[in-house]
RODREN-13313 format. One record per residue (C-alpha): residue in three letters; z, y, x. Coordinates in pm, whole numbers. Each point is the difference from the previous one (the first is absolute). Layout:
BEGIN
<"ala"; <Z; Y; X>>
...
//
This chain:
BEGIN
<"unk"; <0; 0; 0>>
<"unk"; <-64; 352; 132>>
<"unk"; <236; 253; -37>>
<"unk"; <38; 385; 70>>
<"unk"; <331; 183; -5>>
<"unk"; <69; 330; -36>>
<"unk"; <298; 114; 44>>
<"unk"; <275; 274; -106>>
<"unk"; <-359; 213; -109>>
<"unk"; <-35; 231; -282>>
<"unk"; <-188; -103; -276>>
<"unk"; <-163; 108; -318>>
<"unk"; <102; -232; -186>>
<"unk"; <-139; -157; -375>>
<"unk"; <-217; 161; -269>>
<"unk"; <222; 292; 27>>
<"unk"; <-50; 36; 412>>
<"unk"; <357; 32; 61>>
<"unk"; <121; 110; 332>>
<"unk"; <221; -275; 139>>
<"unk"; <114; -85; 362>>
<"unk"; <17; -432; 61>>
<"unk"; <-190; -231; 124>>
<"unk"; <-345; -121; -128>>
<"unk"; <-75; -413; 76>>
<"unk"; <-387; -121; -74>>
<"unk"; <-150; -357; -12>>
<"unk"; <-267; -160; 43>>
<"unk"; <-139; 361; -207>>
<"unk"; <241; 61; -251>>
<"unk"; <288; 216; 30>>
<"unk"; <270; -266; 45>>
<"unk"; <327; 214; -8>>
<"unk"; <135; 395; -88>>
<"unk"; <353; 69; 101>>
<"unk"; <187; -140; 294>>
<"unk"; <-187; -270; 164>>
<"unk"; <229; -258; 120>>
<"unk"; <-18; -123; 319>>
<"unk"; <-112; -349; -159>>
<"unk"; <-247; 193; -220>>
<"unk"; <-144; 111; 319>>
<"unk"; <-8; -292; 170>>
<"unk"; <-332; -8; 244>>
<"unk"; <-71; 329; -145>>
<"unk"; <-219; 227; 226>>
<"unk"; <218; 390; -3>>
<"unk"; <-262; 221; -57>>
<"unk"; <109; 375; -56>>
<"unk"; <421; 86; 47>>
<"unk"; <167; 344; -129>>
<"unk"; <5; 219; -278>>
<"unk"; <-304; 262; 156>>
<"unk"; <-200; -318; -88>>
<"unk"; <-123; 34; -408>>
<"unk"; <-185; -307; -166>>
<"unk"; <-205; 100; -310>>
<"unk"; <-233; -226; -195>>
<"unk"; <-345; -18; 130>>
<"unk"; <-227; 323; -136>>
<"unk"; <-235; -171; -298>>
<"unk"; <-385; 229; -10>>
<"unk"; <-53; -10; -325>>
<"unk"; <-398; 132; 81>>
<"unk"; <-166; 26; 268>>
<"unk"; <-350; -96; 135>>
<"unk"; <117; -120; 335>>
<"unk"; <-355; -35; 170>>
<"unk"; <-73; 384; -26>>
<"unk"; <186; 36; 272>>
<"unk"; <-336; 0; 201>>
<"unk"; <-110; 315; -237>>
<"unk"; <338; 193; 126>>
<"unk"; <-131; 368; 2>>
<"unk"; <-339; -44; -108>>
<"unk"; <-79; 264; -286>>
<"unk"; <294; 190; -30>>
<"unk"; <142; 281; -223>>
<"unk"; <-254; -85; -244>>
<"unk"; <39; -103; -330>>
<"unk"; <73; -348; -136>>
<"unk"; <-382; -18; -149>>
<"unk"; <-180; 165; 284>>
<"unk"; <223; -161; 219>>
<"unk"; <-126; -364; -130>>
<"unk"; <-339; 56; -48>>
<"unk"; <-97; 194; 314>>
<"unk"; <213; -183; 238>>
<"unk"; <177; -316; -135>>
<"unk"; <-184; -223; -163>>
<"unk"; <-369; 57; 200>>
<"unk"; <243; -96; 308>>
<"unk"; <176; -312; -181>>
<"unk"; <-357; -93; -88>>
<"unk"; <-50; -86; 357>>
<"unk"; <285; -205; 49>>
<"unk"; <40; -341; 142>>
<"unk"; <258; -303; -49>>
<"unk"; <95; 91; 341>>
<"unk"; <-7; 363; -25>>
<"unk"; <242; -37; -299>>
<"unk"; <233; -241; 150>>
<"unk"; <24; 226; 305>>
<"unk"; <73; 260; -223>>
<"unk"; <290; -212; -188>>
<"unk"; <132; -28; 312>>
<"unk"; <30; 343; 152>>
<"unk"; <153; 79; -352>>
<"unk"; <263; -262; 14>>
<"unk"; <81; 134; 339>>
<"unk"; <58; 327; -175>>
<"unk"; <172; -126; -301>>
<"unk"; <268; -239; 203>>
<"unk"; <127; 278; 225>>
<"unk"; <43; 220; -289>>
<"unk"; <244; -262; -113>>
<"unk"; <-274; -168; -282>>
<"unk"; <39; -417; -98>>
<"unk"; <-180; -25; -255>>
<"unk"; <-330; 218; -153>>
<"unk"; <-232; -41; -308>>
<"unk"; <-317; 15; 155>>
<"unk"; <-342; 116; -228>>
<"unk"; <-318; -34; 246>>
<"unk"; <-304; -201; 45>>
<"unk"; <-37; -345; 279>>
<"unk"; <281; -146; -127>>
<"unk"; <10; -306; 266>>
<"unk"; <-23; 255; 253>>
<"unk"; <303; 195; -158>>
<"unk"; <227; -366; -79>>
<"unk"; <-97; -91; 367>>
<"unk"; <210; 279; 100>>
<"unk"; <278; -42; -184>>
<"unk"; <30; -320; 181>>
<"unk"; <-65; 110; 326>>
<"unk"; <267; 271; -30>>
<"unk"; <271; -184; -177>>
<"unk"; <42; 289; -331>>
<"unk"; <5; -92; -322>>
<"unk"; <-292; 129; -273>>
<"unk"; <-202; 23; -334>>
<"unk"; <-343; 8; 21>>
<"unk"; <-212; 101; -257>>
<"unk"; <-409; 12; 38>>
<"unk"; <-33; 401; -64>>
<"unk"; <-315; 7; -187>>
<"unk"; <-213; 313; -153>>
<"unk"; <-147; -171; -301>>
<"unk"; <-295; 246; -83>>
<"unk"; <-138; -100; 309>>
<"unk"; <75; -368; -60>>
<"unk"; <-242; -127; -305>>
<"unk"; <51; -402; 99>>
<"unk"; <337; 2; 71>>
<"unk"; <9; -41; 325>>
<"unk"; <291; 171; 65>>
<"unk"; <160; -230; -260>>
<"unk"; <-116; -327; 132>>
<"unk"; <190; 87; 353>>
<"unk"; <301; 73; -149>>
<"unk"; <35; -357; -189>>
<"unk"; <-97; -95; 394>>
<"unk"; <258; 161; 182>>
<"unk"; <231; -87; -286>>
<"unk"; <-106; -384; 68>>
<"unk"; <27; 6; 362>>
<"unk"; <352; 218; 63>>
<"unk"; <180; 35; -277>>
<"unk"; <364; -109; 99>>
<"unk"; <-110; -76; 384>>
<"unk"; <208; 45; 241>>
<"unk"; <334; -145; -158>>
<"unk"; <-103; 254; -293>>
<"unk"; <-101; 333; 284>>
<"unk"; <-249; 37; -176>>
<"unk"; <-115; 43; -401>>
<"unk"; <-347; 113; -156>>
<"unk"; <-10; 258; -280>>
<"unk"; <-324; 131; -160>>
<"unk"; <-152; 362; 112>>
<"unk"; <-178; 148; -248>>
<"unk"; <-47; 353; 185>>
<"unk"; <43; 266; -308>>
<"unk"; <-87; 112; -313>>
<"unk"; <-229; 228; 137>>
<"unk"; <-191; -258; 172>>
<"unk"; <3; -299; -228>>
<"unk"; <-108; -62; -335>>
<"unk"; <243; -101; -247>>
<"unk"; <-174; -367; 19>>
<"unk"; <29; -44; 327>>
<"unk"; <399; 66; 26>>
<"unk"; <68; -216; -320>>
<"unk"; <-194; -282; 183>>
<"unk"; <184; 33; 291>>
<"unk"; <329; 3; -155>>
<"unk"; <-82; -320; -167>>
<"unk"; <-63; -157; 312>>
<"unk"; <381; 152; 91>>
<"unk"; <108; -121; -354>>
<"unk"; <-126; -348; 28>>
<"unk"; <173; -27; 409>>
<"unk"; <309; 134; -80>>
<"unk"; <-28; 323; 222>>
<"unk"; <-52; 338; -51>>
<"unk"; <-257; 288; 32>>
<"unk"; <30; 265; 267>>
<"unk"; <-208; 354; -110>>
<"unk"; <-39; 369; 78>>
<"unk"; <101; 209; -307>>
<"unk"; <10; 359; -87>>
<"unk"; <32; 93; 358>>
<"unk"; <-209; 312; -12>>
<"unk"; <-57; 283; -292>>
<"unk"; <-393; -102; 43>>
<"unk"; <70; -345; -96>>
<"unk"; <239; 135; -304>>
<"unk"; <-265; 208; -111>>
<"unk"; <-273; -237; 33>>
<"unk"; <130; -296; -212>>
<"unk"; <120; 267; -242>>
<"unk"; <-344; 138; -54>>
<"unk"; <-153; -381; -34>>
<"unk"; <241; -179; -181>>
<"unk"; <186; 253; -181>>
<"unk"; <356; -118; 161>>
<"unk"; <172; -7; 337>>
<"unk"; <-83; -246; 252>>
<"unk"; <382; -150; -82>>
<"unk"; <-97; -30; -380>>
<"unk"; <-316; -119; 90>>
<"unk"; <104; -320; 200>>
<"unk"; <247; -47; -319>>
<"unk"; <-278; -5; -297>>
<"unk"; <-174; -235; 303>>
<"unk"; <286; -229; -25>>
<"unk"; <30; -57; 305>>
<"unk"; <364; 106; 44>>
<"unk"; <175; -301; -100>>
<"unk"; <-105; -122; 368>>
<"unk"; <234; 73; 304>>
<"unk"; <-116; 324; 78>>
<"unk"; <35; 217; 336>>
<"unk"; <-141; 361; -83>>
<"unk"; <-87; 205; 328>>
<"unk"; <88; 349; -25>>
<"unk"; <47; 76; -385>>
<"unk"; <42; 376; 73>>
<"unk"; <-189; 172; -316>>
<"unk"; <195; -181; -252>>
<"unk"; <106; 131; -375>>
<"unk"; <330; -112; -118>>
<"unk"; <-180; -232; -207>>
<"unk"; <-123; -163; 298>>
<"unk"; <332; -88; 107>>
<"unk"; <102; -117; -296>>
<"unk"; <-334; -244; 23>>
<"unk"; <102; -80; 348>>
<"unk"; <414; -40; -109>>
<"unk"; <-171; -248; -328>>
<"unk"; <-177; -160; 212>>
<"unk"; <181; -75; 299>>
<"unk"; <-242; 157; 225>>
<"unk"; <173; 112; 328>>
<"unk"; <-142; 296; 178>>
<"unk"; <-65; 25; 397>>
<"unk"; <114; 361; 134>>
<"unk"; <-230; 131; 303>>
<"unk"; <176; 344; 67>>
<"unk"; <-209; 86; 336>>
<"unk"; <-320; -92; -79>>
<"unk"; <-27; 170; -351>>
<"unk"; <148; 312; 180>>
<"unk"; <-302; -36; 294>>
<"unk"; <-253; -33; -275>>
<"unk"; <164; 266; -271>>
<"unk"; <11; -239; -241>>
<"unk"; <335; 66; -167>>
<"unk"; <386; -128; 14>>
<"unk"; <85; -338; -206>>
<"unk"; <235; 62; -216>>
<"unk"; <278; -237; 111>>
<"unk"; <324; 142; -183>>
<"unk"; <-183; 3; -316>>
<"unk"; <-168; -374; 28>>
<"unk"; <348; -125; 88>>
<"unk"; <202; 152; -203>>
<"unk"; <-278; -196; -272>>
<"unk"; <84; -338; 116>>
<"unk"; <-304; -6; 235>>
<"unk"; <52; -168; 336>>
<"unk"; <-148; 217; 303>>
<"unk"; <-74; -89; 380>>
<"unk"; <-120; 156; 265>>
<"unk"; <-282; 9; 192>>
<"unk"; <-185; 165; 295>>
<"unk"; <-421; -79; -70>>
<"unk"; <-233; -6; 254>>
<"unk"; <4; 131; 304>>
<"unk"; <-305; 219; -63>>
<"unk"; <195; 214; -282>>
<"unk"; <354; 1; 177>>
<"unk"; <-56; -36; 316>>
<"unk"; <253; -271; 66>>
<"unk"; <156; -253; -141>>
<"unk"; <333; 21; 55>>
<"unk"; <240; -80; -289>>
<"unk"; <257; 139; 226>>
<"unk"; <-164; 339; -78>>
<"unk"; <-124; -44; -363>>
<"unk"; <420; -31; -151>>
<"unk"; <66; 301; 223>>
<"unk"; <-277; 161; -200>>
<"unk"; <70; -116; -294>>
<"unk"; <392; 91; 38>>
<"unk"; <-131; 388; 33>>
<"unk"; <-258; 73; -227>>
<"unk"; <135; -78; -315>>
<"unk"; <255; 267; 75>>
<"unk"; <-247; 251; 17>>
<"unk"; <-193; -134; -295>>
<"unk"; <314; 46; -218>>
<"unk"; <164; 293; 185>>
<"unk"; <299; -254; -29>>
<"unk"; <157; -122; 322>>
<"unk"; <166; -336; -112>>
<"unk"; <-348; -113; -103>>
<"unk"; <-141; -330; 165>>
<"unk"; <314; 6; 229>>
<"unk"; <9; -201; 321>>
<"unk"; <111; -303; -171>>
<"unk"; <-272; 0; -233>>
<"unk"; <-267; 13; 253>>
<"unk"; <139; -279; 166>>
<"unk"; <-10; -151; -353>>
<"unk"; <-349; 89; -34>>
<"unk"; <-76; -175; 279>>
<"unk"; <187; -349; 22>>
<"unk"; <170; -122; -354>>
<"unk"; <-259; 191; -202>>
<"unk"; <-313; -112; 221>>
<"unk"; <110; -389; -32>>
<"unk"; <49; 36; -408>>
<"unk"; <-333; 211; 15>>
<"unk"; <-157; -293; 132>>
<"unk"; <165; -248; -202>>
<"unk"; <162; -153; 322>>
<"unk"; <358; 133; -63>>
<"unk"; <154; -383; 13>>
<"unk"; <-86; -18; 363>>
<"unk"; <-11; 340; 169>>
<"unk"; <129; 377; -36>>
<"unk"; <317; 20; 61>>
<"unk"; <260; -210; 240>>
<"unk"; <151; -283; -196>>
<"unk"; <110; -315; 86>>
<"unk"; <-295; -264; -107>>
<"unk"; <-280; 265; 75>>
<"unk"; <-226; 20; 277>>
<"unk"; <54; 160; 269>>
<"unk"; <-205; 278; 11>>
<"unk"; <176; 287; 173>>
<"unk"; <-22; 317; 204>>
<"unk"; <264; 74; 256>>
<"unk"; <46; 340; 118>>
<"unk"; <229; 107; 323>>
<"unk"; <141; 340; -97>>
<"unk"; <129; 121; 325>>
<"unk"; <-194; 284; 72>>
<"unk"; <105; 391; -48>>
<"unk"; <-169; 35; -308>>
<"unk"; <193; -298; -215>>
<"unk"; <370; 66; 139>>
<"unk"; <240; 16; -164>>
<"unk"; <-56; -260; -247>>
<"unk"; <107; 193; -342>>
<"unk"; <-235; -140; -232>>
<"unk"; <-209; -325; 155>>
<"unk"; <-274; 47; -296>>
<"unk"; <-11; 354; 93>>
<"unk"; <-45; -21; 323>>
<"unk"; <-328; -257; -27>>
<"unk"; <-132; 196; -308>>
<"unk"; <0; 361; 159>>
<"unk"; <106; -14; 379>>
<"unk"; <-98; -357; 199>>
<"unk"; <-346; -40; 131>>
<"unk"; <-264; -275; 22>>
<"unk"; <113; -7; 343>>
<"unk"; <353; -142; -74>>
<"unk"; <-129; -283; -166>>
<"unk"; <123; -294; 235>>
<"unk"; <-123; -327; -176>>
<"unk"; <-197; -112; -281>>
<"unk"; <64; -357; -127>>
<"unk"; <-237; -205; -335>>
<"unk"; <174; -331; -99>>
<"unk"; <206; -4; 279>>
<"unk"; <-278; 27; 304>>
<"unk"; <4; 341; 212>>
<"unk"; <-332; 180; -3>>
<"unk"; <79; 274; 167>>
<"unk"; <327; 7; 289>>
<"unk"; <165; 262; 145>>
<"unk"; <-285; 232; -58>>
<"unk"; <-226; -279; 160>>
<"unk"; <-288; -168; -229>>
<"unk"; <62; -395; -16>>
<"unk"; <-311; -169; -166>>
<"unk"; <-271; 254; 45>>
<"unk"; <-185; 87; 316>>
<"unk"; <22; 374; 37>>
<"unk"; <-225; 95; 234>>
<"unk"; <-310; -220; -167>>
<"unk"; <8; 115; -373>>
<"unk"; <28; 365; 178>>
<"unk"; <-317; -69; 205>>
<"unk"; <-162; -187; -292>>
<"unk"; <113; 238; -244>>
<"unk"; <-224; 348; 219>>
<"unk"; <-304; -225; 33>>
<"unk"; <-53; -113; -355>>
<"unk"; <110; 310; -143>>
<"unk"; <-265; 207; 204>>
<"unk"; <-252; -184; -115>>
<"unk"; <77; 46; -320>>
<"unk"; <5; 360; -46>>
<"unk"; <-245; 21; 288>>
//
């Protein structure tokens, strides 16, 4: 049996992320133990982390993100969201390769794990290419086959999604799951997304969309339909399907009470709708509804990195200014956003999201010792508004360290770097 002890550490600890000081025991990827680890406990135990300037937190959960665009990082900035994808974007992704995209994956995931991320709901295109990764580099995923329907009149797009669904789902000792991608409203017709959340339906999973991230969108479906692209997917009936909707920042309050009915959970993206001037979610108001929110950074190419470490300090500052109310979003509710309500978001709260004995270990481990985290008033505070990615020591998924004393364990550095500048020069070359 393997075992990792840490010991007399602060942690944050159940659904609540309390602040306690004890020791933490895993197991053969489970957390074993919360309290005072006996010495028996801890028998042939490896001590991995000592002292209360050490902080455990459960391991970050993107709720969105297309990890791949990290080889589009920069390319067609401070443009809007439609210019921004039909000038630049998609005329580049049109041009990519398997390898290009698991390349991509990779540089991502190098991102995402030192900014403290286990787990991410992934929405892209070369699905092998993106699952290969996850097993090279040891995180945990959803996958869903992103797919712009009005430019997909066989289903194509479809078809690869039962694939991927067929080949991973539940890999890995369960690392990795396949949801559907239906893109957006926008970009779909309503046939398309109620044939692809049959396909969900009839596997048990869920559906993974973009909706009513951008006034433009809003406006559009309103003009065509007559409703809003939340009411929409609801006359659709789609909505009884496990449902992950990216963005939802031009939403009435009738759309959250279709999202609360339905139990559609909505992923947050703070940074990225601020780079493209798409709006502020409306968190308070979807919770205070009943409506499950995560939190999530995008791609690379509207953020510019993906660093969950970064997105819950974001999010734990502009809600204040969005409600000229200082106790909105609070530091504990960031971290919220980003661990317990990422795992229920994905429907994967019984294993991951918050440190319990019987879940997986999937944890970040910070080592606040520096200036700008002493003393230790508040140990949410302090990661929400004052540690940086820098003082994030460790990052473990079921148990395995990915990333060690600021030292990558399972990916090569220096190749996905090198790979990374030649493919993407050729693609926006």
């Amino acid at each position: 049996m393997n075992k990792t002890l840490f010991r007399n550490v602060t942690m944050l600890e159940g659904d609540a992320l309390s602040p306690v000081v004890g020791d933490l025991l895993v197991a053969d990827g489970r957390i074993a133990a919360v309290g005072n680890v006996s010495a028996e406990e801890a028998a042939d135990a490896v001590e991995f982390a000592r002292g209360e300037h050490y902080l455990l937190a459960p391991g970050y959960i993107n709720t969105h993100t297309h990890v791949a665009m990290a080889l589009l990082r920069d390319y067609g900035g401070d443009q809007p969201l439609d210019v921004w994808l039909n000038n630049y974007i998609w005329p580049a992704e049109a041009r990519l390769s398997d390898d290009d995209v698991y390349w991509g994956s990779c540089l991502g995931m190098l991102e995402m794990i030192a900014g403290g991320a286990t787990c991410f709901m992934e929405m892209y295109d070369h699905c092998d290419a993106i699952a290969q990764a996850v097993v090279d580099s040891g995180m945990r995923a959803i996958i869903s086959r992103g797919s712009v329907g009005m430019n997909d009149p066989e289903g194509r797009g479809i078809a690869e999604n039962d694939a991927a669904y067929a080949r991973w789902h539940g890999a890995e000792e369960d690392r990795i799951r396949i949801w559907y991608g239906p893109h957006a409203p926008n970009t779909c017709p309503g046939e398309y997304i109620q044939e692809m959340a049959a396909h969900a339906r009839q596997r048990n999973t869920g559906v993974h969309i973009h909706v009513a991230e951008t006034k433009g969108e809003f406006d559009f479906i309103q003009e065509k339909y007559g409703m809003t692209p939340a009411a929409w997917l609801e006359s659709l009936g789609v909505l009884d399907v496990p449902t992950l909707a990216a963005h939802s920042v031009w939403l009435t309050d009738e759309d959250i009470a279709i999202y609360a009915r339905h139990g559609v959970a909505a992923a947050h993206n703070p940074i990225s709708n601020l780079k493209l001037a798409s709006g502020i979610c409306r968190v308070e108001d979807l919770e205070r509804a009943g409506v499950v929110v995560g939190l999530g950074t995008d791609g690379a190419s509207s953020n510019n990195i993906m660093s969950m470490h970064r997105e819950l300090q974001v999010a734990a500052l502009i809600h204040k200014i969005r409600n000229y109310d200082a106790q909105a979003v609070g530091a504990r509710d960031a971290l919220r956003l980003a661990t317990v309500n990422g795992a229920k978001a994905l429907r994967w709260d019984d294993a991951i999201g918050s440190i319990a004995v019987g879940k997986r270990a999937d944890l970040v481990l910070y080592k606040l010792d520096q200036p700008w985290n002493v003393p230790h008033h508040d140990a949410v505070s302090n990661v929400a508004y004052a540690a940086q990615q820098s003082d994030i020591d460790s990052v473990f998924v079921q148990g395995d360290c990915l990333y060690k004393h600021g030292e990558y364990q399972t990916l090569d550095v220096e190749r996905i770097i090198a790979e990374a500048e030649r493919r993407a020069k050729r693609l926006v070359g």
